[in-house]
C-alpha positions as CSV (number, residue, x, y, z in Angstrom):
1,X,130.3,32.1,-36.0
2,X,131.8,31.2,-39.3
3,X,134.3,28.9,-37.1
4,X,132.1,27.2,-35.1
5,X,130.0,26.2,-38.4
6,X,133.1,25.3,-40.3
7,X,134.0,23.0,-37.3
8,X,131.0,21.4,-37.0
9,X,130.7,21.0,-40.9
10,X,134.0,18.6,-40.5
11,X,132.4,16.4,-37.9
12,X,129.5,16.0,-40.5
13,X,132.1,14.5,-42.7
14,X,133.6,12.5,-40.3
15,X,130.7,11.1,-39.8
16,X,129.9,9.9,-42.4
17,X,132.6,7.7,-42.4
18,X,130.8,5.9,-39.8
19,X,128.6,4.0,-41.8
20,X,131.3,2.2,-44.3
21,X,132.2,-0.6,-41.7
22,X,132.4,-4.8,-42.3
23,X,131.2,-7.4,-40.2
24,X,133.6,-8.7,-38.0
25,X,136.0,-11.5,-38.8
26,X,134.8,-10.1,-42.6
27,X,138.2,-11.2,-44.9
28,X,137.6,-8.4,-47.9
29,X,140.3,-6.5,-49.0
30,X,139.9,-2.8,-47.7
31,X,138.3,-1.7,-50.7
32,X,135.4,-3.8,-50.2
33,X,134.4,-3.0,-46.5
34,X,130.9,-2.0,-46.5
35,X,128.8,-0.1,-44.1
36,X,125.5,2.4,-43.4
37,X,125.9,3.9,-46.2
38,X,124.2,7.6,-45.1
39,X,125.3,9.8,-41.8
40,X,124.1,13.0,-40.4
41,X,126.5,15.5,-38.8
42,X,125.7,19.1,-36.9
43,X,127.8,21.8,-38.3
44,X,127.9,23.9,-35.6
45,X,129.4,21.8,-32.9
46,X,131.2,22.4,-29.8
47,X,134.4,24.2,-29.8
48,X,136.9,22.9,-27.3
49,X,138.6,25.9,-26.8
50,X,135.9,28.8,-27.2
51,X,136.3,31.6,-29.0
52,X,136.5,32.6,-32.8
53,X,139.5,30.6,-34.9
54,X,142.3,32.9,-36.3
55,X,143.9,32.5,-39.6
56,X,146.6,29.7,-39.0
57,X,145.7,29.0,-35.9
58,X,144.7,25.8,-34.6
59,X,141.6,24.8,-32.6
60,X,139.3,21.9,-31.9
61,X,135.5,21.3,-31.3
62,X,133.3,18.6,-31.5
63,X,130.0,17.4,-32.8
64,X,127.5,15.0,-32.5
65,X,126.8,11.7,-35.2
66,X,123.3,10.7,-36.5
67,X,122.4,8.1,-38.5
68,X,118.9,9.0,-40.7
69,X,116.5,8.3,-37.8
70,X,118.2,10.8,-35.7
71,X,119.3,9.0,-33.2
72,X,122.8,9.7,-31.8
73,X,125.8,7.1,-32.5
74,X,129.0,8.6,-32.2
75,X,130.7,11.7,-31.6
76,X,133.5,13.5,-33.7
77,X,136.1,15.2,-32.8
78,X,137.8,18.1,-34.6
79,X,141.1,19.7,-35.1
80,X,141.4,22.8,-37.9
81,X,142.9,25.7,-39.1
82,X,141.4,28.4,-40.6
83,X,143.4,28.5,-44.0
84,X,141.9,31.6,-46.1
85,X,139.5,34.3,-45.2
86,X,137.7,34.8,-48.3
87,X,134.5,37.2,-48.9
88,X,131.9,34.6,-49.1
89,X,133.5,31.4,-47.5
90,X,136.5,31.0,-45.7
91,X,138.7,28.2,-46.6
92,X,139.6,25.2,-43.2
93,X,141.6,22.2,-43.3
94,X,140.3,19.8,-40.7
95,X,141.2,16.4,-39.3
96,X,138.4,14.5,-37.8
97,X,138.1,11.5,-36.1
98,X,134.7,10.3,-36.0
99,X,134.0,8.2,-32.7
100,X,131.0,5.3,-33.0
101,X,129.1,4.3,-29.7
102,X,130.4,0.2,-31.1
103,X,133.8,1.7,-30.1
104,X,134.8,2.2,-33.7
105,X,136.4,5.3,-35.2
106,X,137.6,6.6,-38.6
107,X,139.4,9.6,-39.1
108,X,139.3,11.7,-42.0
109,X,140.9,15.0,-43.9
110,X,139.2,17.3,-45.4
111,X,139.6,20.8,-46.9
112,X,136.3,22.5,-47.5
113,X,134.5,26.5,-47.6
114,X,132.8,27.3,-45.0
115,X,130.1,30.2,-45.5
116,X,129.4,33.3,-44.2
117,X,126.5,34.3,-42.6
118,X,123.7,34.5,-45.7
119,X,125.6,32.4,-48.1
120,X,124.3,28.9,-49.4
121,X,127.1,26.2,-47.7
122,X,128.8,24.0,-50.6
123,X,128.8,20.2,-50.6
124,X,132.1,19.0,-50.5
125,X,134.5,15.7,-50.3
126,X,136.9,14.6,-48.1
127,X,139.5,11.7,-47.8
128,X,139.3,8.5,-45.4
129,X,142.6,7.9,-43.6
130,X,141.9,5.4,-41.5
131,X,139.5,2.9,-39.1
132,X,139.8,0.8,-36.2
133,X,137.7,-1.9,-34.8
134,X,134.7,-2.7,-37.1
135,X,136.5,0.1,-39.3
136,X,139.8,-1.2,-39.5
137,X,140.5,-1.0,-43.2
138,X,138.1,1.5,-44.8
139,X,139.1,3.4,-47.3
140,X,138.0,5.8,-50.0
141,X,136.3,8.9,-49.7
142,X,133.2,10.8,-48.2
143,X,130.9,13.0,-49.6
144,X,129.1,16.0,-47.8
145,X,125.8,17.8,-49.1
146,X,124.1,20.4,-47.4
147,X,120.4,19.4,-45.4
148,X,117.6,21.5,-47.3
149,X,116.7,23.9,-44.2
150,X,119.0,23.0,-41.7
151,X,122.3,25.8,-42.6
152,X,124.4,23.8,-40.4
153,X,123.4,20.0,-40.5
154,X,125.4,17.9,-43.7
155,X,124.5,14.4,-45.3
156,X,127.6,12.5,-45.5
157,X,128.3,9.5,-47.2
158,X,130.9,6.8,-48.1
159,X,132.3,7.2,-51.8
């Protein structure tokens, strides 16, 4: 269970990243692409693969994106390893590329706890390494914090 939320916590990030795009033909350096600037992920997600991730293992899963309405525009997709088993949170890298219905992605890194069952989930940040089509050129960061009442849904947005 821990997996599947830490999994679907990275797609939340990705997410976010969603929101941070230009309007096309826009000549701003990358620094200044704007976008929507609030996402919300589900933490749980889909795993690709099934089962429960092992330490140093890697394994994929997906998710769906929301904007603040709750309607569905995008997907991620998810590729992590479990890094440290710790006694509250366990400690994933993940690389996530999130996918908008406009055909637009962004990928991003992240390294972030993910809690066991009965602890409080952390916010956390994660780096923007890229975006194509209304994307192309985003940069900076994003920044994940935990819904109130929803243990595996995350806030994300562009830093």
């Amino acid at each position: 269970m821990v997996a599947r939320r830490g999994l679907a916590v990275a797609a939340t990030v990705t997410a976010l990243m969603a929101g941070a795009a230009s309007p096309a033909g826009a000549a701003s350096p990358a620094s200044a692409v704007d976008g929507p600037p609030t996402i919300v992920v589900d933490g749980v997600g889909t795993p690709l693969a099934g089962g429960t991730p092992q330490l140093g293992v890697p394994y994929g899963s997906r998710g769906v994106i929301r904007d603040t309405d709750d309607e569905t525009i995008g997907n991620t997709y998810r590729t992590c390893v479990l890094e440290l088993v710790g006694a509250s949170y366990d400690r994933t890298l993940c690389t996530v590329t999130f996918r908008f219905d406009d055909g637009g992605q962004i990928t991003s890194q992240t390294l972030f706890e993910v809690p066991h069952d009965g602890v409080e989930p952390k916010a956390f940040d994660g780096v923007i390494t890229g975006g194509t089509g209304t994307y192309e050129g985003l940069t900076g960061s994003l920044h994940y914090e935990p819904v109130a009442d929803a243990r595996s849904k995350y806030t994300v947005t562009r830093t």
